[in-house]
Structures are given as C-alpha cells and as structure tokens.
C-alpha positions, 0 to 999 in steps of 0.5 A, spaced: 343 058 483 336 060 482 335 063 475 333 071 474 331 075 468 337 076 465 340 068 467 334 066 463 333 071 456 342 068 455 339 061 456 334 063 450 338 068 446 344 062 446 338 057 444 336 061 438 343 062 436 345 055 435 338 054 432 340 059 427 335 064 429 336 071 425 334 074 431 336 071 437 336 078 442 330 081 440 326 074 440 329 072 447 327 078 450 319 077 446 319 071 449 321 071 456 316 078 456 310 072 454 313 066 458 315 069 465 309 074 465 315 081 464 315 087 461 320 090 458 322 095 462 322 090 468 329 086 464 330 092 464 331 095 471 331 089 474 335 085 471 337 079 476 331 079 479 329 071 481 324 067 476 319 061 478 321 054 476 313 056 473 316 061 469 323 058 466 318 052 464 313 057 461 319 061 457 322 054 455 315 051 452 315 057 448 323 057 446 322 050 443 317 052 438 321 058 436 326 053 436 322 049 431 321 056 426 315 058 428 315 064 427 315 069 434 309 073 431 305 067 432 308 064 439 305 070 443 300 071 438 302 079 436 306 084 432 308 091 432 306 095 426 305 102 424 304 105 429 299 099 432 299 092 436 297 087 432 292 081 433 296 075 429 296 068 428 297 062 423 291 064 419 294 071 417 300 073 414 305 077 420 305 084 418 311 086 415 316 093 415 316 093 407 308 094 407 309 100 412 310 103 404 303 102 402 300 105 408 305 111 407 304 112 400 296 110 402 297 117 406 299 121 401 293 119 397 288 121 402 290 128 403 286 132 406 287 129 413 280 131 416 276 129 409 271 123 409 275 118 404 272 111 403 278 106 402 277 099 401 284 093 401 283 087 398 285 081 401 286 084 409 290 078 413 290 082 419 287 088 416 294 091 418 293 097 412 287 099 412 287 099 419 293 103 419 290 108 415 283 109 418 288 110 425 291 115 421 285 118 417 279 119 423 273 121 418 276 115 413 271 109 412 272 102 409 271 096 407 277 089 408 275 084 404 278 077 404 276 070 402 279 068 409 273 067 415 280 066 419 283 073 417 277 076 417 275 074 425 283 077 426 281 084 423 275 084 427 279 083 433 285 088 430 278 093 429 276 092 435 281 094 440 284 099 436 277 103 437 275 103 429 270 097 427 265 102 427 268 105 422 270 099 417 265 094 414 268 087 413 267 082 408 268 075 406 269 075 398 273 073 393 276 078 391 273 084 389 266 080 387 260 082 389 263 090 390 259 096 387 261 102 389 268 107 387 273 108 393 278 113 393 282 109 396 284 102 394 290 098 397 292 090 396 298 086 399 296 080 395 299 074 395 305 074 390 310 069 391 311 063 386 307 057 386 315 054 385 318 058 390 314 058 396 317 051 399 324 054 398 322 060 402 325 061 410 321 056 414 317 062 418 314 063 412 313 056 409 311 052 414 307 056 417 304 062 414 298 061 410 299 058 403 293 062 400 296 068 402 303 067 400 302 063 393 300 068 386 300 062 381 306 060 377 309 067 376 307 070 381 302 075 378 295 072 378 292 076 384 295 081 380 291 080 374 284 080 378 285 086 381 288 090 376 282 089 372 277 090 378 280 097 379 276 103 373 270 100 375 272 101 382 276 107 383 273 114 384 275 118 377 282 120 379 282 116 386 288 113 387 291 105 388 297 102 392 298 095 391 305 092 394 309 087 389 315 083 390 322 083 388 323 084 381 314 084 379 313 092 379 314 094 372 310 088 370 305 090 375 305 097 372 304 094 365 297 090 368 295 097 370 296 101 364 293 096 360 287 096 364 287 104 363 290 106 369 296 111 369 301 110 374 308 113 377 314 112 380 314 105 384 315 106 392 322 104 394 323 101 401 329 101 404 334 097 401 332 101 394 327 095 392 321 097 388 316 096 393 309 099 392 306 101 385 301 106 385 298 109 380 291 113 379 285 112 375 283 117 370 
C-alpha cells in the first residue's frame, strides 16, 4: 500500500514521539510541508492523497536531522514571528514567542504610529525585532548591529523580502562601538545565558544555536553591563529602551541601568508571569 499524506505525517509524528520531541504534531506537519513539497491547507483537504517515493525520501532525510535535535527552524530554514516569516538558520538564534514582548513594549514607546522614530537594536540575529517594529511603524528608520557577518546576511535577507531594507542600515559592531547618534528607540535581546549552564540546556539550543548569541559570561549579566553603559549617550532625552532578560536577571538589570542614570519601570511579564523585558527611559 502506497503512502499518503496522512500515512506519512503519523510516520513522522510517531518517529518524533519516540525521539522525545516536545513538539511532535506540529513538527511533523513542518516537515512533510518542506519534505513532500505541500502546504498546509493540502494535508488538510486531501488527506490521503498518494506521495512519491521522492518525497517519503525527502521527508524522512529531513526527520532524521529533527530526530537528531536540530531544531526544526533550522531544518526548513524559517520561522514564524510577530506577524512575519523569517529567514533563520544556524548563525542565528531562532526567534522566540517570549521576545514578541520586546517588540510590544517597543510599540508603545513609539507612539505615534505615523511618526519618524529612529530605533536602533543592538545584537539582531535575525533582525526579528527591529524588523517587527519598522513592519509596524511605516515612517520608522533604524539601524541593526551585530558583530556576527553571518547574522547580518539574515537580516538583509529578513529586510528584503519584507519590503523594509531601504529603511534599516545594517552594521557589523561590537556592540554599540563606533555609534554617535541618539535614537528614540533602543531594543537589545542579548545573550544572557550563563557560561556554566549553556551545555545543560536542550539540545536544540546547545548544540546548535550560536554559542555567541547564547553566552552573557559567568553571570549572565556581561552583555548587560555594555549596553547599560552605552544607553545615556545613546538615547534620545526622555527616549526609551527595552532589553529582554532572563529567568531571575530583571531587577539586576534595572539596577545596571539605574546605576547608569537610567529610571525604569515595571519589568513586562510574558505569559507564564516571568519578568521578561525591562524597559526603562533616559531622563
């Protein structure tokens, strides 16, 4: 009996079950999409329709590497976020639901809506939240800086087919060295994971993603301590910042930018009530 759509997406979820994937239905419908060559809404509707021996090959060769933890952003080389498709792939962190926060509080900073606000997001990856926003805010400009060439040829990628490169200037800095301009915006998701604890993480994360995008130093709070200091001389009189932390990291973060001069508020809860964004203004 010949294999169909539906045959072969149990195939894969049952593979993935037995691999401990936490994800197994939505990963399996991910690959057979990019395997066989599918959309969703043909699974959907036609079910049992019969796929070549081509495509079973193909959607198999892309379960193995699932199989072997590579995460499922970098198997079919996008993501979902915001309201955008990303570009992704191993030189970048796959965007994640939590860092959707940043941009919400990032959009309630730049209000107006119509007005031209100059945003700048230190360390891009895949310039998901700076392109979020300039999606968002049509007469925004920016800048994405990262020290990553890799990262940076995804955000062209990410600015390109979303209509906005001639609206964002990309560099490749350490940082914030060589900037001399104020924004009215500034949004960093930096690396934030202990040096100590990373090998301990999923292997998704461990073994694939980027080691520079993942380690903040012994406490976590190295990437912090740059960017805090860079903020008054980067911000705007009375512009705001919004930097995503860590599990535990918010109130040592507000106090790096207090200490700075900075005052901040509230940290932005995500969903499961952990502090998730700081955000604060410069006076």
């Amino acid at each position: 009996m010949s294999e169909t759509l539906v045959s072969l997406w149990t195939d894969v979820r049952k593979r993935l079950e037995a691999a401990g994937i936490d994800t197994p239905v939505l990963d399996a419908r991910l690959l057979l999409e990019a395997g066989a060559g599918v959309s969703r809404l043909e699974i959907v509707t036609d079910p049992r329709r019969s796929v070549t021996d081509a495509q079973v090959e193909a959607v198999n060769a892309l379960t193995a590497r699932r199989e072997a933890r590579e995460p499922v952003s970098q198997i079919i080389g996008s993501k979902h976020f915001w309201t955008l498709d990303l570009a992704v792939n191993a030189n970048v962190l796959t965007p994640r639901p939590e860092t959707e926060f940043v941009v919400e509080a990032g959009l309630q900073e730049t209000l107006p809506a119509d007005a031209s606000h100059r945003i700048l997001d230190l360390g891009a990856g895949s310039g998901a939240i700076i392109l979020a926003l300039l999606k968002e805010r049509p007469n925004a400009t920016g800048i994405a800086v990262d020290i990553s060439e890799g990262a940076l040829e995804i955000v062209r990628r990410n600015a390109a087919a979303l209509g906005v490169a001639d609206r964002l200037e990309i560099r490749q800095n350490d940082w914030a060295e060589g900037l001399d301009e104020r924004f009215d915006l500034i949004v960093s998701n930096p690396p934030y994971i202990r040096t100590g604890d990373i090998e301990g993480l999923e292997p998704e994360v461990a073994r694939f993603e980027p080691w520079l995008a993942l380690d903040g130093g012994e406490d976590g709070l190295v990437a912090y301590r740059i960017i805090t200091a860079a903020l008054p001389r980067l911000l705007k009189p009375g512009a705001a910042f919004a930097l995503e932390v860590g599990l535990g990291q918010a109130e040592a973060v507000k106090a790096l930018a207090e200490a700075a001069g900075l005052s901040t508020g509230e940290p932005r809860r995500d969903l499961s009530g952990i502090p998730r964004v700081v955000v604060g203004h410069a006076p």
